[in-house]
C-alpha positions as CSV (number, residue, x, y, z in Angstrom):
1,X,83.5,-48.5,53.2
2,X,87.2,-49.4,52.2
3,X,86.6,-52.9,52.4
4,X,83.5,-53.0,50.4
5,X,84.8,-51.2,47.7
6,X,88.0,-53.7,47.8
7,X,85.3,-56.8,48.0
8,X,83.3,-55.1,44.5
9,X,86.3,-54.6,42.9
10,X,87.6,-58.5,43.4
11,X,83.9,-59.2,42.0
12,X,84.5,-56.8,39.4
13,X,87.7,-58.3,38.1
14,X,86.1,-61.9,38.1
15,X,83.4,-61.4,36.1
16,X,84.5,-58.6,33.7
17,X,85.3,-61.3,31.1
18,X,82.0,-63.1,31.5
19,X,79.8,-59.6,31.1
20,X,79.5,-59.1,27.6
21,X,76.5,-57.1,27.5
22,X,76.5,-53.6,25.7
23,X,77.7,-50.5,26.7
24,X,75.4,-48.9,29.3
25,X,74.6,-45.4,29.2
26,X,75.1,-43.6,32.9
27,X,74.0,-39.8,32.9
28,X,75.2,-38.0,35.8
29,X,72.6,-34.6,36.3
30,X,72.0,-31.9,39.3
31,X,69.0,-29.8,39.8
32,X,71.3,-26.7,40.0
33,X,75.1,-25.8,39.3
34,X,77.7,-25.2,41.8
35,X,77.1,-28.9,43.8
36,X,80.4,-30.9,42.5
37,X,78.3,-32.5,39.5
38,X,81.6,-32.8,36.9
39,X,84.6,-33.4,39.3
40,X,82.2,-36.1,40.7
41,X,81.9,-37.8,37.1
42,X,85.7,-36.9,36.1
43,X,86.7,-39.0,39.2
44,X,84.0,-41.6,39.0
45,X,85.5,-42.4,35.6
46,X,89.3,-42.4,37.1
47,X,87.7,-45.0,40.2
48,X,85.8,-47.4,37.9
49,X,88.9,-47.8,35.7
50,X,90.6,-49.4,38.7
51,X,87.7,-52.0,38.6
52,X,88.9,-52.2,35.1
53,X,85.8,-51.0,33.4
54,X,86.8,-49.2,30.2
55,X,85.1,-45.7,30.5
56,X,83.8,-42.9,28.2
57,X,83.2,-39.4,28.8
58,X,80.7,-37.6,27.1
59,X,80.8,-33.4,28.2
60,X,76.8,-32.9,27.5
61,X,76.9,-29.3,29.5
62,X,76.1,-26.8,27.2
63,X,77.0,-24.1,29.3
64,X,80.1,-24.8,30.9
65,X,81.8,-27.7,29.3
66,X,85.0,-28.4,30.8
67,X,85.6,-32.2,31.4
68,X,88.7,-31.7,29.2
69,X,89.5,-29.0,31.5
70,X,89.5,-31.0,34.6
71,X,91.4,-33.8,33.2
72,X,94.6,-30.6,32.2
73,X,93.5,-31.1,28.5
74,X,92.3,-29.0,25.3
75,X,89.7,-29.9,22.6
76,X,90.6,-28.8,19.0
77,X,87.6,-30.5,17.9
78,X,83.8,-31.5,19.4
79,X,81.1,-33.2,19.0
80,X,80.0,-30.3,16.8
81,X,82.3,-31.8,14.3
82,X,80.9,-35.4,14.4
83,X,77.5,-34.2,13.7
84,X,78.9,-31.7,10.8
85,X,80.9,-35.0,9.1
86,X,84.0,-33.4,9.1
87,X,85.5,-35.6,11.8
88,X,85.2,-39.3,12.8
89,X,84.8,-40.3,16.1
90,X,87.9,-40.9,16.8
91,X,89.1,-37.9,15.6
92,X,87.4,-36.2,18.4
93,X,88.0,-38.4,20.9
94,X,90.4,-37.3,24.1
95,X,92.2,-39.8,25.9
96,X,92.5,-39.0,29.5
97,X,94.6,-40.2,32.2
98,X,93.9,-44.3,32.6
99,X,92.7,-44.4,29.1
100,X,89.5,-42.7,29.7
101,X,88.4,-41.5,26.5
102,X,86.2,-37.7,26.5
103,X,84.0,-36.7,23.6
104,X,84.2,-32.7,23.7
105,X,80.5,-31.3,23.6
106,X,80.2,-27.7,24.3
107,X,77.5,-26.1,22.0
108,X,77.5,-29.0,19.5
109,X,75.7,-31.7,22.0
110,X,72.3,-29.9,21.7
111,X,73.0,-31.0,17.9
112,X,73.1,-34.7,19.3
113,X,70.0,-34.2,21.6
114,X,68.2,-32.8,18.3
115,X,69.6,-35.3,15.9
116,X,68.4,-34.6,12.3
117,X,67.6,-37.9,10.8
118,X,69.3,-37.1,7.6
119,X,72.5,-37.6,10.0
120,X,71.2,-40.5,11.8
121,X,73.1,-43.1,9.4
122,X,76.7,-41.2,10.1
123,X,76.3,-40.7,13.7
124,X,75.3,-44.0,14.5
125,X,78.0,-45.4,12.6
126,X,80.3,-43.7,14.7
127,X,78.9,-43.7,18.1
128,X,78.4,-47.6,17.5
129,X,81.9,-48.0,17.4
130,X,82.3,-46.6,20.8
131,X,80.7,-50.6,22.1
132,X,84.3,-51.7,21.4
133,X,86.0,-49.2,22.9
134,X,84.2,-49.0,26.3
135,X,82.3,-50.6,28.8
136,X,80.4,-47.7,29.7
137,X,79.3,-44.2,28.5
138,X,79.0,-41.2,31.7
139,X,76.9,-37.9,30.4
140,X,78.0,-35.2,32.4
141,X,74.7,-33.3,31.8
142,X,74.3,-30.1,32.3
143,X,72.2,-29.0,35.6
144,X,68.5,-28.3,35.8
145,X,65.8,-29.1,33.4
146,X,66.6,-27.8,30.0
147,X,65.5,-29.6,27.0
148,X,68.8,-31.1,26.0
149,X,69.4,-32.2,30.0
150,X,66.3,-34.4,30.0
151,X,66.5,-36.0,26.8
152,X,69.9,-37.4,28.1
153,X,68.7,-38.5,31.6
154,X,65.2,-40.0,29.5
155,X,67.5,-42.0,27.2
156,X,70.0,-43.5,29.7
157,X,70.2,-46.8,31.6
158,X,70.5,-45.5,34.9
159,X,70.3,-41.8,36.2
160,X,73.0,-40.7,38.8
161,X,71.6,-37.4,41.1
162,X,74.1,-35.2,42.9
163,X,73.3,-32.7,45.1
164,X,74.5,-31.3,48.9
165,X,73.0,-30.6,51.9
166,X,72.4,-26.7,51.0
167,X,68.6,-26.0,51.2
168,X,68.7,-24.4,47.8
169,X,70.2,-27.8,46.1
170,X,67.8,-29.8,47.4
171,X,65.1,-27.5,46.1
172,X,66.5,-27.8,43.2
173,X,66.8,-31.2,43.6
174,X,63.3,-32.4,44.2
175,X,62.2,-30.5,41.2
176,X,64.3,-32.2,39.0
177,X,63.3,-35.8,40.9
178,X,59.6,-33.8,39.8
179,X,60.1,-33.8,36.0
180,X,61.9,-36.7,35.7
181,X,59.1,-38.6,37.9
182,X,56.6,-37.5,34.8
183,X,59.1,-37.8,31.9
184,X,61.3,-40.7,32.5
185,X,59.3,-42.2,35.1
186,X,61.3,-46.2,34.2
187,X,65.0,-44.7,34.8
188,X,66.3,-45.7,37.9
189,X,67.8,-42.5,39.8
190,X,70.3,-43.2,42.2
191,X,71.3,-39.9,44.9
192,X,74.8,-38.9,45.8
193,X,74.9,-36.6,48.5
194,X,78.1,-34.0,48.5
195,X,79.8,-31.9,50.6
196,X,78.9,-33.8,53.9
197,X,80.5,-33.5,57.3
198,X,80.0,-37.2,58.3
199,X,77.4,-39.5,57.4
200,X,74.7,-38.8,60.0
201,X,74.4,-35.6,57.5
202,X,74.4,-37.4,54.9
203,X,71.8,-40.2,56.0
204,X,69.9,-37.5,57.0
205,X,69.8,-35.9,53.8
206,X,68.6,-38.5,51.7
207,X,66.0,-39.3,54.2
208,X,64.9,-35.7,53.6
209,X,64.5,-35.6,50.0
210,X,63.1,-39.2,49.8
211,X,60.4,-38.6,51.9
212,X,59.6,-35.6,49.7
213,X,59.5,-38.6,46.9
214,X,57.6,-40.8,48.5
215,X,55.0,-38.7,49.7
216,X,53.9,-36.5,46.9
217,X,55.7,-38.1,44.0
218,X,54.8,-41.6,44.7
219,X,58.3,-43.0,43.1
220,X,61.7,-44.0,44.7
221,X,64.6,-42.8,44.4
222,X,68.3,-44.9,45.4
223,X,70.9,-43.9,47.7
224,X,74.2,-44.4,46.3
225,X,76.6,-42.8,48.9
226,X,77.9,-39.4,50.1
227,X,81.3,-37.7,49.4
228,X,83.2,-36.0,52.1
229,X,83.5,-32.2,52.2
230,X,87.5,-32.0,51.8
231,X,89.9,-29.1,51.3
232,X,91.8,-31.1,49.1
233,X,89.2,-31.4,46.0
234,X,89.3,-27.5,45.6
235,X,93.3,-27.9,45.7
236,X,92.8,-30.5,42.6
237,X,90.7,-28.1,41.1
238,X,93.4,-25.3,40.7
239,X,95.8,-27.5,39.8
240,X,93.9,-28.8,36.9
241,X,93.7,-32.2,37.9
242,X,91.5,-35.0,38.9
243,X,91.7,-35.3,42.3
244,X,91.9,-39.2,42.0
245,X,95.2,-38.4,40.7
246,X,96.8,-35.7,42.8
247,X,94.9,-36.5,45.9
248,X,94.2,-41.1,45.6
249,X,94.0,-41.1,49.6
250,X,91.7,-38.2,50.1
251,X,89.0,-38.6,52.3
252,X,86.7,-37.4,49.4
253,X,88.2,-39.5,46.3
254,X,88.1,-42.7,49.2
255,X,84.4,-42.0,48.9
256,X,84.2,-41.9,45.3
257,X,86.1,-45.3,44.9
258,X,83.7,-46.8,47.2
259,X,80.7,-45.3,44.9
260,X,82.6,-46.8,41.8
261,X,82.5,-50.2,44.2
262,X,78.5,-50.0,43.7
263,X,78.3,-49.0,40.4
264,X,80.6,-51.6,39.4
265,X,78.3,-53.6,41.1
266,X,75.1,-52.8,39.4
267,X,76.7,-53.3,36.1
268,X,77.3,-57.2,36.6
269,X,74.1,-57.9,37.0
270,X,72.2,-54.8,35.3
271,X,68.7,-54.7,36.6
272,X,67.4,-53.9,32.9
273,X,69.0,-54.9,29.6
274,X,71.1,-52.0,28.1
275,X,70.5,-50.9,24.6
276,X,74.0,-49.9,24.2
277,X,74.3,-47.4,21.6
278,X,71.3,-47.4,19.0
279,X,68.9,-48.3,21.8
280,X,70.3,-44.6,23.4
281,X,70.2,-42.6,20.4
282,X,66.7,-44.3,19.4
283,X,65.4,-43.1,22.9
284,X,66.7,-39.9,21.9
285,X,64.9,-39.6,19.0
286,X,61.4,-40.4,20.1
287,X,61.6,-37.3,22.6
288,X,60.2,-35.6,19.3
């Protein structure tokens, strides 16, 4: 695992320079709460910046929006105020540990799932300006199927699923594959199992739910790698901070950086072209 994530990153690093496609859009969802969905996106951002990919967070959980949280920060402003015009992009923006910029959401991203097209001039204007200042954009959705959620995962480049072994997630899980099989049936969805003793459980997993897939949803779904249960993430957790900070040689964050490893991957030779950020915000708006 170690070695291929060293191997991607070399890859990476060489053709970073010669990749100058746009910023691609990677929304990271969960069919229910609870399964590790937003310390698996703070630290996937804090693993592909070692692959020197210049990252952006955007907190799209209505409900519990706390990237800023994770990373020990506090947002004076959000999104909210972007879409309101009293603040400029970059007056929102956080910048994280590694440089990893985080746009606040909280209520105000249902306001960018909804976009009024009176504010479509001003918000693209300053969302565009994010294709200079990253290489890609991670939604931290928020879990299950509410409006908001799958207008994100329709509009991105490339869906990333996590869920754990628990019954219940993966429930929750295959009726999220369900919907997003009818509504963004061109999205690639790639799995990440979590919590897993070893990777027997985690092979077996997958092969669970994509079975389920295969059989009565007639679509595919990708596996993209499984994260160690460890004692250490929930330590992270208290201490407000990333675990690829406190913890860098925990068993879990080792599996992260490997997960980066692919996804840096994927990204040199994307298998569709991005839109960057009008093509996302366009997809957006024909949801209506």
């Amino acid at each position: 695992m170690h070695d291929q994530a060293s191997r991607l990153r070399e890859l990476a690093s060489k053709g970073k320079d010669k990749d100058k496609s746009k910023m691609r859009v990677i929304a990271v969802t969960s069919g229910k709460g609870g399964v590790g969905k937003t310390n698996f996106t703070v630290n996937l951002a804090l693993a592909l910046s070692e692959f020197g990919r210049r990252i952006i967070i955007l907190d799209g959980d209505l409900g519990l929006a706390n990237v800023d949280i994770a990373f020990g920060l506090s947002a004076r402003y959000t999104i909210e105020h972007l879409l309101s015009g009293e603040k400029t992009i970059e007056q929102i923006l956080l910048t994280g540990p590694r440089g990893i910029g985080i746009i606040p959401g909280g209520s105000g991203v249902q306001g960018l799932a909804n976009i009024e097209r009176d504010k479509l001039a001003n918000v693209i204007a300053n969302l565009g300006r994010l294709e200079k200042m990253a290489d890609l954009l991670i939604i931290d959705t928020g879990a299950g199927l509410g409006h908001t959620v799958l207008n994100f995962l329709k509009a991105a480049d490339d869906i990333i699923m996590v869920t754990t072994p628990e019954p219940t997630a993966l429930t929750d899980a295959y009726g999220l594959l369900k919907t997003l099989r009818e509504e963004a049936g061109e999205v690639p969805i790639h799995v990440v199992i979590n919590r897993v003793r070893n990777e027997k459980d985690a092979q077996a997993t997958f092969k669970r739910l994509e079975m389920a897939v295969h059989k009565f949803l007639d679509g595919s779904i990708k596996f993209m790698g499984w994260i160690y249960d460890d004692p250490l993430v929930g330590r992270s957790v208290m201490q407000l901070e990333p675990l690829g900070i406190s913890f860098p040689d925990s068993p879990a964050y080792k599996c992260i950086q490997w997960i980066a490893g692919t996804v840096s991957g994927i990204y040199l030779r994307p298998p569709r072209q991005a839109g960057g950020v009008r093509g996302f915000l366009s997809k957006l708006l024909r949801s209506f």
